[in-house]
Backbone as CSV, one residue per row, in Angstrom:
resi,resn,N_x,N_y,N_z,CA_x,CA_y,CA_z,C_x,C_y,C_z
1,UNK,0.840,-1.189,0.000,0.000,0.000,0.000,0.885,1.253,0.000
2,UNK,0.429,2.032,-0.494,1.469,3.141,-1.131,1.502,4.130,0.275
3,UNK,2.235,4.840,0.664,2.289,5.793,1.914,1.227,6.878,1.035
4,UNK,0.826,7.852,2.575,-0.185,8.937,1.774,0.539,10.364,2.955
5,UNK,1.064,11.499,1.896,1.475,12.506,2.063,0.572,13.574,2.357
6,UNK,0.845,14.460,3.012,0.069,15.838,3.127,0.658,16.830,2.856
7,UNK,0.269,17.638,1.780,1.430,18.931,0.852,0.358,20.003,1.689
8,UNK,0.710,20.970,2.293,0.976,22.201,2.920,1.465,23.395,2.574
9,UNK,0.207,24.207,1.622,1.058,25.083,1.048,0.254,26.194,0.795
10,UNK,0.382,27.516,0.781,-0.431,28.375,-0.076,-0.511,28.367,-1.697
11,UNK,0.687,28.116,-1.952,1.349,28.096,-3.504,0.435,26.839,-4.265
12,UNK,-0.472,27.076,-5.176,-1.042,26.422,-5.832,-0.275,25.539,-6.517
13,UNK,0.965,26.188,-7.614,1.615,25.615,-8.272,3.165,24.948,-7.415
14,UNK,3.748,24.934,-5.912,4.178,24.094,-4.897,3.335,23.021,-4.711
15,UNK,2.047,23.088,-4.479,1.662,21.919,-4.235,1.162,20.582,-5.111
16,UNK,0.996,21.814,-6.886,1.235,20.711,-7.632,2.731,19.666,-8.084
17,UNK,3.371,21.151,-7.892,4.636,20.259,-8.187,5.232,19.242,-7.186
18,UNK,5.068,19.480,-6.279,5.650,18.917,-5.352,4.515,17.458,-5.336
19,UNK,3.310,17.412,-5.540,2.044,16.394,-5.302,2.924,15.380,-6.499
20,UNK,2.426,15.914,-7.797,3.621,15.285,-9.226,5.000,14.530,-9.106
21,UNK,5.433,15.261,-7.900,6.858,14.550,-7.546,6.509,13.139,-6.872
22,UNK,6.082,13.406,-5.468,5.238,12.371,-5.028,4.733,11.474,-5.687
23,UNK,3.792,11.559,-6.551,3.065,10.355,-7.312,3.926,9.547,-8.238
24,UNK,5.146,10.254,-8.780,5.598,10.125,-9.849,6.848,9.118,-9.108
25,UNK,7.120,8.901,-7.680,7.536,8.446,-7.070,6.746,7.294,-6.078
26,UNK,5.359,7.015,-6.345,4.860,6.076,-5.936,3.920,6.273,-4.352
27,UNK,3.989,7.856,-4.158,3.303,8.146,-3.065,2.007,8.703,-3.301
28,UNK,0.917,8.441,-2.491,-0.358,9.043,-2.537,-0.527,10.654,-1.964
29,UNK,-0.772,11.402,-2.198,-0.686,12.718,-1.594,-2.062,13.391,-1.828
30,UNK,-2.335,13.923,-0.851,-3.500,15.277,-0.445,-3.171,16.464,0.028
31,UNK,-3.683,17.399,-0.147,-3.467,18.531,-0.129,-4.593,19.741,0.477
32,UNK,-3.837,20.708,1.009,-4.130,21.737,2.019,-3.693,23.161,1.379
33,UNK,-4.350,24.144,1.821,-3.713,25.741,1.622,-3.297,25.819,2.875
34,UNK,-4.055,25.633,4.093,-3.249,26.278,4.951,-3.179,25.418,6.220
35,UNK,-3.084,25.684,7.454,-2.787,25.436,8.614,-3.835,24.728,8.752
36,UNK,-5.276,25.055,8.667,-6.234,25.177,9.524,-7.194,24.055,8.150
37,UNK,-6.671,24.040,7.097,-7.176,22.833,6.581,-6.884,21.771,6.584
38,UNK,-5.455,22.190,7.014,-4.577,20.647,6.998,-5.332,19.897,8.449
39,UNK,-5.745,20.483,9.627,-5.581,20.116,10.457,-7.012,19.478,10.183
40,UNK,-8.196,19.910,9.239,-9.423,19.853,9.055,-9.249,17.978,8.166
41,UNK,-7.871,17.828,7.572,-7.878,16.727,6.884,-7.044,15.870,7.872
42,UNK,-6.539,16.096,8.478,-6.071,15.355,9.600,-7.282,14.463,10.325
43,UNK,-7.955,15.187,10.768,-9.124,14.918,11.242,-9.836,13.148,10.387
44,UNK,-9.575,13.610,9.253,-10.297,12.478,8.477,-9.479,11.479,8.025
45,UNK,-8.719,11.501,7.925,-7.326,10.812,7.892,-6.115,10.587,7.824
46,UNK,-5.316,9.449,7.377,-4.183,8.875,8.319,-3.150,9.055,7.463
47,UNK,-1.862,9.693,7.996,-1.007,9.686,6.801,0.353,9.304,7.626
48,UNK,1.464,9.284,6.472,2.276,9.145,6.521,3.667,9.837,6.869
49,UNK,3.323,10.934,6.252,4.196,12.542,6.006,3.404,13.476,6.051
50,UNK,3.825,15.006,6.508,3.247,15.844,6.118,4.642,16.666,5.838
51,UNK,4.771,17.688,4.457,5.048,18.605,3.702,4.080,19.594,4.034
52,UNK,4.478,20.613,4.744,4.043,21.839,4.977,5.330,23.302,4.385
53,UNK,4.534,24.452,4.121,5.203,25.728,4.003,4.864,26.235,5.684
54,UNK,6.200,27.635,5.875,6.225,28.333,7.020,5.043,29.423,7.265
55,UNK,5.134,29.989,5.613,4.635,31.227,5.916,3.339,30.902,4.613
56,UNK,2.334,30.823,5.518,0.520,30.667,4.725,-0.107,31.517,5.715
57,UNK,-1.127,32.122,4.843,-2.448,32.847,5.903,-3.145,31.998,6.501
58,UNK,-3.846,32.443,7.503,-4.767,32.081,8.401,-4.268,31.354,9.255
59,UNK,-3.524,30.358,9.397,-2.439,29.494,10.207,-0.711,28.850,9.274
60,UNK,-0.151,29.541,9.720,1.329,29.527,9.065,1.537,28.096,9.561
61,UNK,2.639,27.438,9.105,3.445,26.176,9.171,3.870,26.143,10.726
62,UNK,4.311,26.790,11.543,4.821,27.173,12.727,3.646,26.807,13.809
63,UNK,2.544,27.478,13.178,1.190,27.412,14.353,0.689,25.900,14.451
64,UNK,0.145,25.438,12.666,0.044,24.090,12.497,0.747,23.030,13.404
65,UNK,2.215,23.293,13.474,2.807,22.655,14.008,2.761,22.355,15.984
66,UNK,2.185,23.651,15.956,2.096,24.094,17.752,0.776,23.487,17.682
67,UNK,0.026,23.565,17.030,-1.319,22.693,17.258,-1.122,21.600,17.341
68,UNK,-0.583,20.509,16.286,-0.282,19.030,16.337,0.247,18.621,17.586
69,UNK,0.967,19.586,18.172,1.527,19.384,19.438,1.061,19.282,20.755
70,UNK,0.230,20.467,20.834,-0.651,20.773,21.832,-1.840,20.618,21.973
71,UNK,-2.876,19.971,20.952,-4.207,19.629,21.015,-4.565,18.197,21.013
72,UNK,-5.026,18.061,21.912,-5.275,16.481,22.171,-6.104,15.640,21.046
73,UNK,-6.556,16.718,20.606,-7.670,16.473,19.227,-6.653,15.822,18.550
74,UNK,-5.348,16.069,18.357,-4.316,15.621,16.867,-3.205,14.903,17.273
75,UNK,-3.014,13.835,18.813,-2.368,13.279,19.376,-1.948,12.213,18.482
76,UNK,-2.526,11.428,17.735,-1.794,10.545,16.858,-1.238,11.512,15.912
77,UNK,-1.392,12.510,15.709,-0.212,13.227,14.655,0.677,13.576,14.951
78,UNK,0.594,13.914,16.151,1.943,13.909,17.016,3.496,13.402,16.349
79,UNK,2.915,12.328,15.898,4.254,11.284,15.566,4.570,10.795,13.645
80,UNK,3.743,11.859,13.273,3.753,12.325,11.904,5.144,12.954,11.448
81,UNK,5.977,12.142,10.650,7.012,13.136,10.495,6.704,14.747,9.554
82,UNK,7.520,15.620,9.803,7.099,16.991,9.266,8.311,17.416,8.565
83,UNK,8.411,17.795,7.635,9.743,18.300,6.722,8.824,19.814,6.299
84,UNK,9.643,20.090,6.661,9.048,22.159,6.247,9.866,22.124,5.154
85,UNK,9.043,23.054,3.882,9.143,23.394,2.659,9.282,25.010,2.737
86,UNK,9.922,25.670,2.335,9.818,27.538,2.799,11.170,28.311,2.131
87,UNK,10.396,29.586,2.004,11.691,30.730,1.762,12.703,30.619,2.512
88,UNK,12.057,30.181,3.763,12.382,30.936,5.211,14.007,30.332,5.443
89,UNK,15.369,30.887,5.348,16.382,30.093,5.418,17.326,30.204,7.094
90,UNK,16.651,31.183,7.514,17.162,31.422,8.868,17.499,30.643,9.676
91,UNK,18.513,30.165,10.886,18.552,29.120,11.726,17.969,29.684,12.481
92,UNK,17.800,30.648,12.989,16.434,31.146,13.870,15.188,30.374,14.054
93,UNK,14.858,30.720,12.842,13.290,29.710,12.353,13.316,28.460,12.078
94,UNK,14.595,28.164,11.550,14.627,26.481,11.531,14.681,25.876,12.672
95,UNK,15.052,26.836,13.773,15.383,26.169,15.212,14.053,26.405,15.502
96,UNK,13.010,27.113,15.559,11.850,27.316,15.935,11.099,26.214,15.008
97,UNK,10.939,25.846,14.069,10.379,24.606,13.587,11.135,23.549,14.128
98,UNK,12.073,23.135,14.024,13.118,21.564,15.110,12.321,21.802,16.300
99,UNK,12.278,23.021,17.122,11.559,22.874,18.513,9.912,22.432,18.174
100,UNK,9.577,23.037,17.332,8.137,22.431,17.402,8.029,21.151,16.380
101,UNK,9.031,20.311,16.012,8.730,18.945,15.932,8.823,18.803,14.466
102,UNK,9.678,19.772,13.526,9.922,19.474,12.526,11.190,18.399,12.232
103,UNK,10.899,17.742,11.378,12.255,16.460,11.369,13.689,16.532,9.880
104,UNK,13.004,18.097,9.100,13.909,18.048,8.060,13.055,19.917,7.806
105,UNK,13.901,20.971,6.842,14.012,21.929,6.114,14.509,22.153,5.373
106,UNK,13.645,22.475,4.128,13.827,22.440,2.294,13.845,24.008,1.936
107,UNK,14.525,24.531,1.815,14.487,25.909,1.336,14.047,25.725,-0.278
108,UNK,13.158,26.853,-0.834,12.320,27.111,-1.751,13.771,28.091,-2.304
109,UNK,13.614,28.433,-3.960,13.376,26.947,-4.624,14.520,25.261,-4.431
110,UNK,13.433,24.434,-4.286,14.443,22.995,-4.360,14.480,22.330,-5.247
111,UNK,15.595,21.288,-5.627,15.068,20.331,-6.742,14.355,19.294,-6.559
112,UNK,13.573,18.968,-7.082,12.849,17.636,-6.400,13.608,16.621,-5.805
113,UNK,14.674,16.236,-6.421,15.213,15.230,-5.784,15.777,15.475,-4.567
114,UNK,15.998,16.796,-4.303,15.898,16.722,-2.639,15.200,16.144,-1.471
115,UNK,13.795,17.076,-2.247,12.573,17.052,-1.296,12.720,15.297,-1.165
116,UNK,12.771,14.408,-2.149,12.352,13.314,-2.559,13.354,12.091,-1.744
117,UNK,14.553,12.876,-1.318,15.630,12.008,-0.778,14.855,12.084,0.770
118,UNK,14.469,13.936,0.853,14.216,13.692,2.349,12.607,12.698,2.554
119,UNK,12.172,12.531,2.097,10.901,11.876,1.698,11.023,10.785,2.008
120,UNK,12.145,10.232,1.010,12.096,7.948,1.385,13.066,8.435,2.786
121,UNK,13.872,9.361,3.080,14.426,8.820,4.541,13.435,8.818,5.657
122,UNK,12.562,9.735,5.728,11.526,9.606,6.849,10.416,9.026,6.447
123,UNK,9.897,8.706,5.207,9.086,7.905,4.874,9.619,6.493,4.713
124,UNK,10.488,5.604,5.057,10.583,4.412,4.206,10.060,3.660,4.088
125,UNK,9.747,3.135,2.143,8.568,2.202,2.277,8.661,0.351,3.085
């Protein structure tokens, strides 16, 4: 059974490309704009990975992440690995995503085969 991804993004065309990479690599993937949908598909089901961006409206990558953490509602996600996708190149903020439970950071733009290396290491099938 194929793993199933969660792409996290405002960027319409990030989350296709990045979804394309995924499939084209044998993973199932769904998709979110923001914080507060992802957490709405969480709700309904079970994944494998989540691929999120830092900076989205209404709930950024950062908050998402403080939620998974702190709401008892999303306790099995808890243990969801998280690889942040983002402009954002700061160790500041990368240390502020590692503290809230990120397990890898992809600075925008990447080549796929990045994203894709970090992918089978925390995903392996």
């Amino acid at each position: 059974m194929a793993k199933r991804i969660l792409i996290v993004d405002d960027s319409a065309s990030i989350r296709q490309l990045v979804s394309i990479s995924l499939k084209a690599a044998g993973y199932e993937t769904e998709t979110a704009e923001n914080g507060k949908q992802a957490l709405a598909k969480l709700s309904t089901g079970k994944f494998n990975l989540i691929i999120c961006d830092v900076n989205m409206p209404e709930m950024n990558g950062l908050e998402f992440l403080t939620a998974i953490k702190n709401d008892p509602q999303y306790e099995e996600a808890r243990f969801i690995p998280v690889i942040m996708l983002t402009t954002e190149s700061s160790e500041d903020m990368k240390m502020k995503g590692q503290m809230q439970g990120a397990k890898a950071w992809i600075v925008k733009p990447f080549a796929p085969e990045l994203m894709l290396k970090a992918v089978s290491k925390l995903c392996p099938e």
